[in-house]
C-alpha positions as CSV (number, residue, x, y, z in Angstrom):
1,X,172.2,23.9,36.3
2,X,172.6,24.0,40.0
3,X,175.6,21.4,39.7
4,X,177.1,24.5,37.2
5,X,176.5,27.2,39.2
6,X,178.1,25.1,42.4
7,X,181.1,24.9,40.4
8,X,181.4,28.0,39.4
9,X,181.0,29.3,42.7
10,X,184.0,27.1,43.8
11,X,186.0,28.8,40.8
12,X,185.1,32.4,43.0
13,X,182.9,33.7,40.4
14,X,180.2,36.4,41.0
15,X,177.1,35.3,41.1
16,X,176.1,37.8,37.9
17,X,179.1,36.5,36.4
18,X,177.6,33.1,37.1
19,X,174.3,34.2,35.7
20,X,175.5,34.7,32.3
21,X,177.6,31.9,32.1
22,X,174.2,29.6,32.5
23,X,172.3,32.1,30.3
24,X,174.9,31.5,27.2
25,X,174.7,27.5,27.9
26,X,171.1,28.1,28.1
27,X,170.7,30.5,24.7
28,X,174.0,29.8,22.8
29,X,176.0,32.6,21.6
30,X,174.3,35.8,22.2
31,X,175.1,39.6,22.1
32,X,175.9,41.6,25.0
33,X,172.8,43.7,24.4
34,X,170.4,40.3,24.6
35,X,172.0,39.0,27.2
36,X,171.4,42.1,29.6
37,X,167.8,42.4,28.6
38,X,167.2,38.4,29.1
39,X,169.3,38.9,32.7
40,X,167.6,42.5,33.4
41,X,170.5,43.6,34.1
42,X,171.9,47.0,32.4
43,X,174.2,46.9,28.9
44,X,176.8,49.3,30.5
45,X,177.7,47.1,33.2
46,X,177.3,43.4,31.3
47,X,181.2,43.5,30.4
48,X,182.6,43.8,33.9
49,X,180.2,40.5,34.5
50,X,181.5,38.7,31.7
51,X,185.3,39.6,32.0
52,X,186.0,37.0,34.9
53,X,184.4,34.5,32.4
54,X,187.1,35.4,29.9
55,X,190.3,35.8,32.1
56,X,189.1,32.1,32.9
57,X,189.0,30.9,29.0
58,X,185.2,29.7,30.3
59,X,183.9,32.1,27.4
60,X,185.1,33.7,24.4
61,X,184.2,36.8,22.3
62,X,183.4,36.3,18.9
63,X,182.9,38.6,15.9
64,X,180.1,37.8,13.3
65,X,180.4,40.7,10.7
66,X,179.7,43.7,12.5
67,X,178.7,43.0,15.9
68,X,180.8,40.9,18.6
69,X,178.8,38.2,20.3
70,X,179.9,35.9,23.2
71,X,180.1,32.1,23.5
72,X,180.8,29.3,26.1
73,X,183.9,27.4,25.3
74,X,184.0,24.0,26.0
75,X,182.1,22.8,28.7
76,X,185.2,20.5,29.7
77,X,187.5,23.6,30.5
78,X,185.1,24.0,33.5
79,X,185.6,20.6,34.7
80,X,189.7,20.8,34.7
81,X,189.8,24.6,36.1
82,X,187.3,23.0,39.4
83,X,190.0,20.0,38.9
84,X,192.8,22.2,39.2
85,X,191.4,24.2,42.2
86,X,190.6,20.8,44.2
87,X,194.3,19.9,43.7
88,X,195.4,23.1,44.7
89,X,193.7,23.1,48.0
90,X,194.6,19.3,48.9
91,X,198.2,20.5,48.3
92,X,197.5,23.7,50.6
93,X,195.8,21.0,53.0
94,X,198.9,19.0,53.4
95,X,201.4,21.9,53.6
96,X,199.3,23.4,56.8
97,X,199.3,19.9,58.2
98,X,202.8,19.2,58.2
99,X,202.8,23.3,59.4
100,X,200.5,23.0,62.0
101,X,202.6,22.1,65.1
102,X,204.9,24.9,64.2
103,X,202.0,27.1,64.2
104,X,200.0,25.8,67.3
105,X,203.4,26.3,69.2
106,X,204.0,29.4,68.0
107,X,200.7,30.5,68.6
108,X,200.9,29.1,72.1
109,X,204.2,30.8,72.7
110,X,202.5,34.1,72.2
111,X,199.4,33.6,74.0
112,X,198.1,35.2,77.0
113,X,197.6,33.2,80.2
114,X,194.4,32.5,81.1
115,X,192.1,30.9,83.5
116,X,188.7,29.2,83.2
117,X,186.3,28.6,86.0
118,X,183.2,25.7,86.5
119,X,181.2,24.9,89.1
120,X,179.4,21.8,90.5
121,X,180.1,18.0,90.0
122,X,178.9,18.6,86.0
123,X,181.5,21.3,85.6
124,X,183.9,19.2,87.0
125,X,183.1,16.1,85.2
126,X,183.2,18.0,81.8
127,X,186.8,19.5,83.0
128,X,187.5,15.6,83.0
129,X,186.9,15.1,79.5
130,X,187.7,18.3,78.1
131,X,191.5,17.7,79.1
132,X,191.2,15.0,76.4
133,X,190.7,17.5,73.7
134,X,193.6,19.6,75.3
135,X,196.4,16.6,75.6
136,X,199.1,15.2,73.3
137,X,200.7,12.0,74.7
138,X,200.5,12.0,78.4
139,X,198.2,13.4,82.0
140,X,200.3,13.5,85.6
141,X,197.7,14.3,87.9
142,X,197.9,14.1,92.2
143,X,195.0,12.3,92.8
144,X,193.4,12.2,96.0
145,X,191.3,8.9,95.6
146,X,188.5,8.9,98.1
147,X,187.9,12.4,97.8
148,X,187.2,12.8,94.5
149,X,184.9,9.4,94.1
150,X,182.6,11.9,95.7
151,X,182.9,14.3,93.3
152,X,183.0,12.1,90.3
153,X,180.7,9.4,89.9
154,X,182.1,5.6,88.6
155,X,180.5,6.5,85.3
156,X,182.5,9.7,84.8
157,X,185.7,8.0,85.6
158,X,184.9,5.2,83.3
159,X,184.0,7.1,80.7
160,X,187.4,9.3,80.9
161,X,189.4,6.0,80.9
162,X,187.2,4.3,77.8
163,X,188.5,7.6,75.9
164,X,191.3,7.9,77.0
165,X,192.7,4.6,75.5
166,X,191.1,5.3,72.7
167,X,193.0,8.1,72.3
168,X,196.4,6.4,73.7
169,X,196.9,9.0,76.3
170,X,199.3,7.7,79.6
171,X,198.4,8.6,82.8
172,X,200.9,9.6,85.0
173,X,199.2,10.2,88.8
174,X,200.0,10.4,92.6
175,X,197.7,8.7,94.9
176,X,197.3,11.1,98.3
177,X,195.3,10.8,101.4
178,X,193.5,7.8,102.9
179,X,194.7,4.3,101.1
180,X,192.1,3.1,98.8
181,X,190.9,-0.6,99.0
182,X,191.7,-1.5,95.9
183,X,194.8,-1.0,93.9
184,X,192.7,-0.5,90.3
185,X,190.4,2.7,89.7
186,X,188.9,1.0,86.5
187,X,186.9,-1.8,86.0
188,X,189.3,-3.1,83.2
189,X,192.3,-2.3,84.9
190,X,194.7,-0.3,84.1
191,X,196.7,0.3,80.4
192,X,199.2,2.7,80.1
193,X,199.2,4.0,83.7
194,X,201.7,4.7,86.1
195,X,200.9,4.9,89.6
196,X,202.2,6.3,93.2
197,X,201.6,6.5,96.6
198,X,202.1,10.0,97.9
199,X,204.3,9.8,101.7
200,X,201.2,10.0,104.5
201,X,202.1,13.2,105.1
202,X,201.3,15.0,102.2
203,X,197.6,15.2,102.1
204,X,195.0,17.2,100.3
205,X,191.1,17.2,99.0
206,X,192.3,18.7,95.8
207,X,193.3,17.3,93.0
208,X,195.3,18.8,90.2
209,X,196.6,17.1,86.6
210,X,199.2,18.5,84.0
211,X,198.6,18.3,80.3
212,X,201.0,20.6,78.0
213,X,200.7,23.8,78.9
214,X,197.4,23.7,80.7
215,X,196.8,22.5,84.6
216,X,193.4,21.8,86.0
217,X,192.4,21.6,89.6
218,X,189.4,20.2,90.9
219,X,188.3,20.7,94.4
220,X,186.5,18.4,96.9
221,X,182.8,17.5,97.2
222,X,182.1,20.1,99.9
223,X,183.1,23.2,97.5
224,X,182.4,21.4,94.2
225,X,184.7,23.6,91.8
226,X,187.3,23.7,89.0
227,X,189.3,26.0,86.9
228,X,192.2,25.5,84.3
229,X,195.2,27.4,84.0
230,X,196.4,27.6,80.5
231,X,200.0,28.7,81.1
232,X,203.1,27.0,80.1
233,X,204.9,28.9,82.8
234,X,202.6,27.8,86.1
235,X,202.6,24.3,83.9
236,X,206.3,24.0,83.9
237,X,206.6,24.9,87.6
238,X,203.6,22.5,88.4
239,X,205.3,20.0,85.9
240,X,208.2,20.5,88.7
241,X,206.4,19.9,91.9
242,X,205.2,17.0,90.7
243,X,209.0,15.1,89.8
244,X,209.8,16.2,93.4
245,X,206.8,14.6,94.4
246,X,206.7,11.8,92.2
247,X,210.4,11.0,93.5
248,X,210.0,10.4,97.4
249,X,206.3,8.7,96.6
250,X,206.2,5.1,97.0
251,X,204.9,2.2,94.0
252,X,201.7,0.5,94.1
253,X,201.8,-2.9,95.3
Protein backbone atom coordinates (compact mmCIF):
# COMPACT_ATOMS: atom_id res chain seq x y z
CA UNK A 1 0.00 0.00 0.00
CA UNK A 2 2.92 2.37 0.35
CA UNK A 3 3.35 2.49 -3.56
CA UNK A 4 -0.67 3.76 -3.34
CA UNK A 5 -0.47 6.12 -0.87
CA UNK A 6 2.92 7.56 -2.79
CA UNK A 7 0.73 8.09 -5.63
CA UNK A 8 -1.86 9.53 -4.15
CA UNK A 9 0.27 11.87 -2.48
CA UNK A 10 1.61 12.97 -5.93
CA UNK A 11 -2.16 13.51 -6.92
CA UNK A 12 -2.10 16.35 -3.75
CA UNK A 13 -4.46 14.35 -1.70
CA UNK A 14 -4.78 14.67 2.18
CA UNK A 15 -3.36 12.26 3.86
CA UNK A 16 -7.05 11.33 5.66
CA UNK A 17 -8.32 11.51 2.24
CA UNK A 18 -5.50 9.02 1.44
CA UNK A 19 -6.46 7.01 4.44
CA UNK A 20 -9.80 6.10 3.22
CA UNK A 21 -8.96 5.54 -0.13
CA UNK A 22 -6.59 2.44 1.19
CA UNK A 23 -9.28 1.59 3.78
CA UNK A 24 -11.98 0.94 0.87
CA UNK A 25 -9.31 -1.10 -1.24
CA UNK A 26 -8.63 -2.73 1.88
CA UNK A 27 -12.53 -3.50 3.09
CA UNK A 28 -14.49 -3.00 -0.26
CA UNK A 29 -17.42 -0.86 -0.35
CA UNK A 30 -18.25 0.36 3.01
CA UNK A 31 -20.60 2.95 4.70
CA UNK A 32 -19.49 6.23 5.79
CA UNK A 33 -20.36 5.38 9.35
CA UNK A 34 -17.83 2.09 9.19
CA UNK A 35 -15.39 3.67 7.69
CA UNK A 36 -14.96 6.49 10.42
CA UNK A 37 -15.12 3.99 13.22
CA UNK A 38 -12.47 1.60 11.36
CA UNK A 39 -10.28 5.17 10.66
CA UNK A 40 -11.26 6.58 14.23
CA UNK A 41 -11.93 9.41 12.78
CA UNK A 42 -15.53 11.21 13.51
CA UNK A 43 -18.80 10.58 11.04
CA UNK A 44 -19.44 14.37 10.76
CA UNK A 45 -16.26 15.10 9.18
CA UNK A 46 -15.72 11.67 6.93
CA UNK A 47 -17.40 13.45 3.78
CA UNK A 48 -15.03 16.45 3.53
CA UNK A 49 -12.20 13.46 3.51
CA UNK A 50 -13.81 11.57 0.90
CA UNK A 51 -14.97 14.54 -1.49
CA UNK A 52 -11.37 14.97 -3.04
CA UNK A 53 -11.65 11.16 -3.79
CA UNK A 54 -14.86 11.90 -5.81
CA UNK A 55 -13.95 15.23 -7.64
CA UNK A 56 -11.07 12.78 -8.79
CA UNK A 57 -13.61 9.87 -10.10
CA UNK A 58 -10.99 7.63 -7.70
CA UNK A 59 -14.29 6.71 -5.68
CA UNK A 60 -17.91 6.61 -6.26
CA UNK A 61 -21.01 6.80 -4.09
CA UNK A 62 -23.36 4.14 -4.35
CA UNK A 63 -26.90 3.50 -3.04
CA UNK A 64 -27.90 0.01 -1.85
CA UNK A 65 -31.62 0.39 -0.80
CA UNK A 66 -31.60 2.68 1.89
CA UNK A 67 -28.27 3.67 2.83
CA UNK A 68 -25.42 5.08 0.44
CA UNK A 69 -22.17 3.36 0.64
CA UNK A 70 -18.88 4.24 -1.08
CA UNK A 71 -16.55 2.31 -3.50
CA UNK A 72 -13.15 2.55 -5.26
CA UNK A 73 -13.47 2.81 -8.94
CA UNK A 74 -11.10 1.21 -10.99
CA UNK A 75 -7.79 0.93 -9.76
CA UNK A 76 -6.53 1.95 -13.34
CA UNK A 77 -8.05 5.54 -13.14
CA UNK A 78 -5.31 6.03 -10.44
CA UNK A 79 -2.57 5.03 -12.73
CA UNK A 80 -3.69 7.48 -15.77
CA UNK A 81 -4.65 10.59 -13.35
CA UNK A 82 -0.52 10.08 -11.77
CA UNK A 83 0.05 9.59 -15.76
CA UNK A 84 -1.51 12.70 -16.50
CA UNK A 85 0.18 14.77 -13.71
CA UNK A 86 3.84 13.38 -14.80
CA UNK A 87 3.03 14.72 -18.35
CA UNK A 88 1.84 17.84 -17.01
CA UNK A 89 4.96 18.66 -15.10
CA UNK A 90 7.46 17.50 -17.99
CA UNK A 91 5.48 19.96 -20.13
CA UNK A 92 5.80 22.68 -17.26
CA UNK A 93 9.63 21.47 -17.14
CA UNK A 94 10.25 22.36 -20.72
CA UNK A 95 8.33 25.61 -20.81
CA UNK A 96 10.60 27.04 -17.73
CA UNK A 97 13.57 25.75 -19.61
CA UNK A 98 13.13 27.46 -22.74
CA UNK A 99 11.92 30.52 -20.08
CA UNK A 100 14.71 30.36 -18.01
CA UNK A 101 17.18 32.84 -19.60
CA UNK A 102 14.49 35.36 -19.89
CA UNK A 103 13.96 34.90 -16.27
CA UNK A 104 17.62 34.74 -14.99
CA UNK A 105 18.11 38.12 -16.96
CA UNK A 106 15.31 39.64 -15.79
CA UNK A 107 15.98 38.62 -12.46
CA UNK A 108 19.49 39.86 -12.78
CA UNK A 109 18.34 43.17 -14.27
CA UNK A 110 16.52 43.84 -11.05
CA UNK A 111 18.95 42.69 -8.60
CA UNK A 112 20.83 44.61 -6.13
CA UNK A 113 24.65 44.87 -6.39
CA UNK A 114 26.45 43.09 -4.08
CA UNK A 115 29.85 42.18 -2.84
CA UNK A 116 31.28 39.04 -1.34
CA UNK A 117 34.50 38.83 0.67
CA UNK A 118 37.14 35.62 1.41
CA UNK A 119 40.11 35.40 3.01
CA UNK A 120 43.34 33.33 2.74
CA UNK A 121 44.82 31.19 -0.25
CA UNK A 122 41.58 28.61 0.39
CA UNK A 123 39.18 31.58 -0.05
CA UNK A 124 40.92 32.47 -2.94
CA UNK A 125 41.30 29.13 -4.53
CA UNK A 126 37.49 28.43 -4.10
CA UNK A 127 36.79 32.04 -5.74
CA UNK A 128 38.75 30.23 -8.61
CA UNK A 129 36.33 27.59 -9.11
CA UNK A 130 33.29 29.21 -7.97
CA UNK A 131 33.49 31.60 -11.19
CA UNK A 132 32.88 28.38 -13.08
CA UNK A 133 29.49 28.00 -11.60
CA UNK A 134 28.96 31.85 -12.30
CA UNK A 135 30.14 31.92 -16.26
CA UNK A 136 28.45 31.32 -19.60
CA UNK A 137 30.85 31.23 -22.53
CA UNK A 138 33.93 33.13 -21.74
CA UNK A 139 36.57 34.62 -18.41
CA UNK A 140 38.93 37.93 -19.43
CA UNK A 141 41.05 38.14 -16.49
CA UNK A 142 44.55 40.55 -15.95
CA UNK A 143 46.67 38.13 -14.71
CA UNK A 144 49.67 38.95 -12.95
CA UNK A 145 51.62 35.59 -13.42
CA UNK A 146 54.32 35.34 -10.81
CA UNK A 147 52.30 36.87 -8.25
CA UNK A 148 49.63 34.89 -8.05
CA UNK A 149 51.68 31.30 -8.40
CA UNK A 150 52.20 32.30 -4.83
CA UNK A 151 48.87 32.56 -4.03
CA UNK A 152 47.58 29.66 -5.95
CA UNK A 153 49.22 26.50 -5.91
CA UNK A 154 49.90 24.36 -9.48
CA UNK A 155 47.12 22.03 -8.35
CA UNK A 156 44.54 24.76 -7.99
CA UNK A 157 45.39 26.14 -11.34
CA UNK A 158 45.16 22.79 -12.85
CA UNK A 159 42.28 21.89 -11.49
CA UNK A 160 40.50 25.30 -12.79
CA UNK A 161 41.75 24.48 -16.32
CA UNK A 162 40.71 20.50 -16.19
CA UNK A 163 37.10 22.13 -15.54
CA UNK A 164 37.16 24.62 -17.31
CA UNK A 165 37.35 22.62 -20.63
CA UNK A 166 35.12 20.54 -19.45
CA UNK A 167 32.81 22.99 -19.36
CA UNK A 168 34.12 24.78 -22.75
CA UNK A 169 34.65 28.10 -21.14
CA UNK A 170 37.45 30.56 -23.22
CA UNK A 171 39.85 32.36 -21.38
CA UNK A 172 40.53 35.63 -22.31
CA UNK A 173 43.61 37.18 -19.94
CA UNK A 174 46.34 39.87 -19.77
CA UNK A 175 49.76 38.79 -18.63
CA UNK A 176 51.29 41.84 -16.27
CA UNK A 177 54.33 42.26 -14.33
CA UNK A 178 57.67 40.32 -14.49
CA UNK A 179 57.83 37.94 -17.82
CA UNK A 180 57.16 34.46 -16.98
CA UNK A 181 59.62 31.61 -18.20
CA UNK A 182 57.42 29.79 -19.95
CA UNK A 183 54.83 30.84 -22.35
CA UNK A 184 52.11 27.90 -21.16
CA UNK A 185 50.39 28.12 -17.51
CA UNK A 186 49.11 24.45 -17.89
CA UNK A 187 50.73 21.34 -18.18
CA UNK A 188 48.53 20.38 -21.26
CA UNK A 189 48.75 23.63 -22.86
CA UNK A 190 46.51 25.70 -23.65
CA UNK A 191 42.74 25.20 -25.48
CA UNK A 192 40.59 27.83 -26.08
CA UNK A 193 42.83 30.63 -24.65
CA UNK A 194 43.77 33.89 -25.70
CA UNK A 195 46.68 35.50 -24.36
CA UNK A 196 48.63 39.03 -23.86
CA UNK A 197 51.40 40.73 -22.68
CA UNK A 198 50.44 43.80 -20.75
CA UNK A 199 53.11 47.11 -21.91
CA UNK A 200 55.98 46.92 -18.86
CA UNK A 201 54.45 49.72 -17.51
CA UNK A 202 51.42 48.67 -16.30
CA UNK A 203 52.08 46.64 -13.35
CA UNK A 204 50.15 45.23 -10.43
CA UNK A 205 49.96 42.19 -7.63
CA UNK A 206 46.31 42.03 -8.15
CA UNK A 207 44.53 40.20 -10.38
CA UNK A 208 40.98 40.68 -11.49
CA UNK A 209 38.70 38.43 -14.10
CA UNK A 210 35.25 39.29 -15.82
CA UNK A 211 32.49 36.81 -16.11
CA UNK A 212 28.87 38.20 -17.00
CA UNK A 213 27.96 40.44 -14.63
CA UNK A 214 30.15 39.48 -11.89
CA UNK A 215 34.16 40.66 -11.40
CA UNK A 216 36.39 39.01 -8.96
CA UNK A 217 39.67 40.30 -7.62
CA UNK A 218 42.19 38.46 -5.97
CA UNK A 219 45.03 40.09 -4.14
CA UNK A 220 48.69 39.05 -3.66
CA UNK A 221 50.28 36.54 -1.35
CA UNK A 222 51.25 39.12 1.30
CA UNK A 223 47.43 40.22 1.97
CA UNK A 224 45.84 36.92 0.80
CA UNK A 225 42.26 38.18 -0.06
CA UNK A 226 39.31 38.22 -2.47
CA UNK A 227 35.87 39.61 -3.05
CA UNK A 228 33.32 39.48 -6.04
CA UNK A 229 31.36 42.19 -7.28
CA UNK A 230 28.17 41.04 -8.75
CA UNK A 231 27.18 44.20 -10.79
CA UNK A 232 26.59 44.42 -14.41
CA UNK A 233 27.36 48.12 -14.13
CA UNK A 234 31.09 47.99 -12.46
CA UNK A 235 31.27 44.62 -14.93
CA UNK A 236 30.53 46.62 -18.01
CA UNK A 237 32.99 49.44 -17.05
CA UNK A 238 35.66 46.73 -15.97
CA UNK A 239 34.50 44.85 -19.29
CA UNK A 240 35.86 48.42 -20.71
CA UNK A 241 39.18 48.74 -19.16
CA UNK A 242 40.06 45.65 -20.17
CA UNK A 243 39.48 46.24 -24.43
CA UNK A 244 41.62 49.44 -23.73
CA UNK A 245 43.99 47.32 -22.21
CA UNK A 246 43.70 44.36 -24.26
CA UNK A 247 44.33 46.78 -27.37
CA UNK A 248 47.97 48.34 -26.72
CA UNK A 249 49.11 44.73 -25.00
CA UNK A 250 51.36 42.77 -27.04
CA UNK A 251 50.78 38.63 -28.28
CA UNK A 252 52.55 35.90 -26.78
CA UNK A 253 55.29 34.55 -28.74
Amino acid sequence: MDTIIQMLTVLGLPSRSSAVYVDLLAHGPSAARTIALRLGIPRSSLYDHVKPLLDLALVSELKTGTKAVFVVEEISNLDRLVAKQEQSLALLRTEFTKAKATLAEAQTSHAEPRIKFVEGKAGIAALLLEMLWDTKSEIKTVWPYEAMLKVLSPEDLELFNRKRIRQNIALKTIWTGPRPGKQHLWRGGDFKVERKSAPAKYHADMAYNIYGDRVSFFSSVGEQYGFVVHSRDFAALMSAQFAALWEVSKEGK
